[in-house]
N, C-alpha and C positions, 0 to 999 in steps of 0.2 A: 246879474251879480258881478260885485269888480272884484276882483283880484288885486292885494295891496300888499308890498313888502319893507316899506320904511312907517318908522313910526311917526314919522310926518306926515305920511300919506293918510296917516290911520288918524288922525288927529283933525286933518284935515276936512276929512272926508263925513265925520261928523261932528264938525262945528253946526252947519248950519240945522242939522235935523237936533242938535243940542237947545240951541236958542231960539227953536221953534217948542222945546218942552215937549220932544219925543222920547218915550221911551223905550230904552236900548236894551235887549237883551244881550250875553255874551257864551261862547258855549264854547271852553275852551276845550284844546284836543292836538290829538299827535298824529291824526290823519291814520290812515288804514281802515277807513269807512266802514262801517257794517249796518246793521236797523238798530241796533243799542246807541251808535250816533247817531243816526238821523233820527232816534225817537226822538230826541234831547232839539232836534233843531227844529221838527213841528212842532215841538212845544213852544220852543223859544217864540216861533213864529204864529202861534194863535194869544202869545200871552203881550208880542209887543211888536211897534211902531220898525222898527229896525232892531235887523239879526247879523250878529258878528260872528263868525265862527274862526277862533285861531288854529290854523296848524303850523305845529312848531314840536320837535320832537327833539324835548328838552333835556340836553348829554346831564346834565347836574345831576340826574335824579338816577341815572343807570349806574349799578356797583360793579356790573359787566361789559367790560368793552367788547366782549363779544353777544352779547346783548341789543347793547346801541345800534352797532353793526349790522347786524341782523333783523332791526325791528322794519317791517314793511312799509315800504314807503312808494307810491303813485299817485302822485299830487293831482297830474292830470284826472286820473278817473274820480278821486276824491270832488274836485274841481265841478264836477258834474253830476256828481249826487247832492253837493252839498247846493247848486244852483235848482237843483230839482225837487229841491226840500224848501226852499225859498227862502236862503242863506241874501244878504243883502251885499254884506262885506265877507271877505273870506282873507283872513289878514296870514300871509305866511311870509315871515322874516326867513332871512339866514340867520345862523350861526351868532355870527360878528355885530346883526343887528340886537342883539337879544342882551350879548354878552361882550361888549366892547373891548379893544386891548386897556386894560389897566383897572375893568371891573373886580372889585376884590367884594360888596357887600353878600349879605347872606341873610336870612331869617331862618333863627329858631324856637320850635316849640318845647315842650315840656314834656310833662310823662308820655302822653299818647302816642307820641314819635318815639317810643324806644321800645315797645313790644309788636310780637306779630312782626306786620312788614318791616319795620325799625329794628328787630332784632335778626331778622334774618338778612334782609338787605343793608343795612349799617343806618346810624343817623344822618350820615349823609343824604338817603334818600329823600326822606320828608323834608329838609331843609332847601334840597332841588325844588321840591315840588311847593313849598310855601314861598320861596325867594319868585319863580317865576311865575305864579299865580299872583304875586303881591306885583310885580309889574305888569301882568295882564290891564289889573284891574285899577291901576292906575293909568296904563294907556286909555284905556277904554274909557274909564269913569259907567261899569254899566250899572244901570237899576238892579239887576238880575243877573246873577249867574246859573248855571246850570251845569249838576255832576250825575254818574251812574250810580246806583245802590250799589254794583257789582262792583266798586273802590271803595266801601265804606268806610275802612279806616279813614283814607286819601280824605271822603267828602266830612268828616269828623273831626279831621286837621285842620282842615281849610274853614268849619263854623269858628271853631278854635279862633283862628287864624281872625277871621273878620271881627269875632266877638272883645277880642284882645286888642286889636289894633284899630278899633271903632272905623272901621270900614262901613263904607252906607251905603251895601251890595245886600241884595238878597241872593241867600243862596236856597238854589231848588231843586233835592234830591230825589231823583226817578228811579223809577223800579227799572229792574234787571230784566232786560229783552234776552229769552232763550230760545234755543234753537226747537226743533219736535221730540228731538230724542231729552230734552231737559238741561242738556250744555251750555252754560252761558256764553252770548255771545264777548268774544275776544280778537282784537286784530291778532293777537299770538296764534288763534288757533289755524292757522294758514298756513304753519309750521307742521302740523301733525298728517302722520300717515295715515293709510286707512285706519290701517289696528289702531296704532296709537288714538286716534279720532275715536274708536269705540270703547277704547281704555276710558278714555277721559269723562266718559258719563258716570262713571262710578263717582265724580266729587257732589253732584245733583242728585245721583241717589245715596248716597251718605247722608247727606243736607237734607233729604226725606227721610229715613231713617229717623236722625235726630226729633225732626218734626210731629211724624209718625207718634214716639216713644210720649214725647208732650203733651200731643192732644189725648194717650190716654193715659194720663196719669204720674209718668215717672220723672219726677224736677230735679235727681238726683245726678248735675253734671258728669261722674265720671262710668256712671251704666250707662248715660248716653253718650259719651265719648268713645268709651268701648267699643259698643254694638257699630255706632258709624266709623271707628277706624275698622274695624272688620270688615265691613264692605269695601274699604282702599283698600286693604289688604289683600282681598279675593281678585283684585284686579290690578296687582301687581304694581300699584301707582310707589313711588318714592315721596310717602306723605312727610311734608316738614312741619307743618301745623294744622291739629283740629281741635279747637280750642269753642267753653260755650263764656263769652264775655258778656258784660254789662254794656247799655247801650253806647251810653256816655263816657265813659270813661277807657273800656276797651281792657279793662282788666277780668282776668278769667274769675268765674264766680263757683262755687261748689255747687247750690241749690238756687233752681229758679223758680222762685216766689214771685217775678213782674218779668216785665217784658227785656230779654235777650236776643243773642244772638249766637248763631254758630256760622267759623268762620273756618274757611279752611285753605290751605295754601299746599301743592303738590306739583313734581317734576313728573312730567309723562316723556318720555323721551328726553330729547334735551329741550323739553317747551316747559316753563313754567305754567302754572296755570292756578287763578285763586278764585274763589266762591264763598256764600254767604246765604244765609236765610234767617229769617225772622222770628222768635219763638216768642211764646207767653202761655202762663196756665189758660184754665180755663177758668178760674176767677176773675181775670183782666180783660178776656178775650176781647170783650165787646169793647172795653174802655182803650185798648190798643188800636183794635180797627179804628177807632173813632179819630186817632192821633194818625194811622196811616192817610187816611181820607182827607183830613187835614192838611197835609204833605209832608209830613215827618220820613215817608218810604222814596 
C-alpha cells in the first residue's frame, strides 16, 4: 500500500490502472479505524481492481471546534489496518491540500440537509460534507463509492448529491457493523467511559424497541416514539432526536404503511453519538428484504 498526500500524486498514481480500464473503488473516511471501516474496504476490495481509501478529517463539516479538535486521529495505526485490508492507495492530504488559500466554493443541497443532522448541526454541515465528497470524487474519478448505514442521512445526501449533479459514481450503502452489546461501531466512541460506554446501548436498544413495536403490529409513529424515548430516558442519555422518517426524503412520517426508518441522535457525556434501523410492516416485509439484498441497506 502507498501512502499519498498531493493530489497529483493521487492522479498520478492511477493514470496507468485508469487506461488499462481498471476499476476503482473509493471509500472515503476520517480515519479512527474501526471494523465498520474496514467492513467498507473488504468490500471495496472483493468488488474492484484498485482500493482508495481517503483520510482526511474534513474541518467544513464540524459546528464544534471542540469537536474537530477532539476527533481521534492515528494515521499510523490507521495506515496498517487499512494495508491489512488491502487498501491500494491510502490517500491523506493536509489541510491546505484539500482547501487551498483563496478556496471560497461550496455545494449545496435542498430539504434533506436541513432536518435531523442539518437541524441540529446547522447547514453548514452537509454542505462540508457534499463540497468535499464532490472533490473526492473528482480527484479520484471512482466507479464506486462506499458509505456506512450508520450516516444514513450523510449517504442519502450524497445519492442526492450524485443523482443531481450526474456524477457517474456508484454509490454502495453498507450495513452498520455493531459491537456484542448492540453499540454501533463509532470512532467517537473512544471518547466514553466505562459507564458512559454502558449508557450508550440504550440508543440500540430503543432502535429495538421501535423494531420490536413494528414487527408486531403497531405503525403508529408517536406510540412508537414514546416507548423508545422511554428506554433513553431510563438511561439518562440527553436525547436530541428520535424521530420514525421516510426513507427518502428523511422527513418524519406519523403512520408506517412501507418501509421506514428510526433514527436517532443523543449526547452521552460530552460524546455525541447517532443510530438508525430499518422498519417496515409486515405487508412489505418480504418486498423490503428484497431491496435490502439488492443493496439499498
Amino acid at each position: 500500500m502507498r501512502t499519498l498526500r498531493t493530489i497529483a500524486e493521487l492522479r498520478a498514481a492511477l493514470a496507468q490502472p485508469r487506461r488499462e480500464g481498471s476499476r476503482i473503488g473509493l471509500v472515503p473516511t476520517m480515519g479512527a479505524f474501526h471494523e465498520g471501516h474496514l467492513s467498507l474496504m473488504r468490500r471495496a476490495r472483493e468488488d474492484n481492481d484498485v482500493v482508495v481509501v481517503s483520510l482526511f478529517v474534513n474541518p467544513t463539516q464540524f459546528n464544534e471546534g471542540n469537536d474537530l479538535a477532539a476527533y481521534p486521529r492515528d494515521e499510523n495505526r490507521d495506515a496498517l489496518l487499512a494495508s491489512d485490508a488491502g487498501v491500494d492507495y491510502l490517500f491523506a492530504p493536509a489541510v491546505e491540500e484539500i482547501y487551498p488559500p483563496g478556496f471560497t466554493a461550496s455545494v449545496s443541497l435542498g430539504a434533506i440537509t436541513e432536518v435531523l443532522e442539518g437541524a441540529q448541526r446547522g447547514r453548514a454541515h452537509f454542505e462540508g460534507v457534499a463540497t468535499v465528497v464532490t472533490k473526492l470524487f473528482n480527484m479520484v474519478a471512482p466507479q464506486v463509492a462506499y458509505f456506512g448505514q450508520k450516516d444514513a442521512q450523510q449517504a442519502r445526501v450524497i445519492k442526492q448529491l450524485v443523482h443531481d449533479l450526474d456524477m457517474q459514481v456508484q454509490i454502495e450503502v453498507c450495513p452498520i457493523v455493531r459491537e456484542p452489546d448492540g453499540l454501533a461501531m463509532s470512532s467517537r466512541n473512544v471518547h466514553l467511559s466505562p459507564a458512559e460506554r454502558e449508557q450508550a446501548t440504550a440508543l440500540s436498544r430503543a432502535l429495538r424497541v421501535a423494531s420490536d413495536l413494528v414487527e408486531a403490529g403497531e405503525y403508529e409513529s408517536d406510540a412508537i416514539t414514546a416507548a423508545a424515548r422511554n428506554e433513553l430516558d431510563s438511561a439518562n442519555l440527553d436525547t436530541e432526536y428520535f424521530e420514525i422518517v421516510d426513507l427518502e426524503t428523511f422527513a418524519p412520517i406519523t403512520t408506517i404503511d412501507g418501509p421506514a426508518l428510526a433514527v436517532v441522535a443523543a449526547r452521552v457525556g460530552s460524546t455525541r453519538l447517532i443510530d438508525n434501523q430499518q422498519l417496515s410492516t409486515k405487508s412489505v416485509a418480504g418486498q423490503y428484504a428484497g431491496a435490502v439484498a439488492a443493496g439499498s441497506n
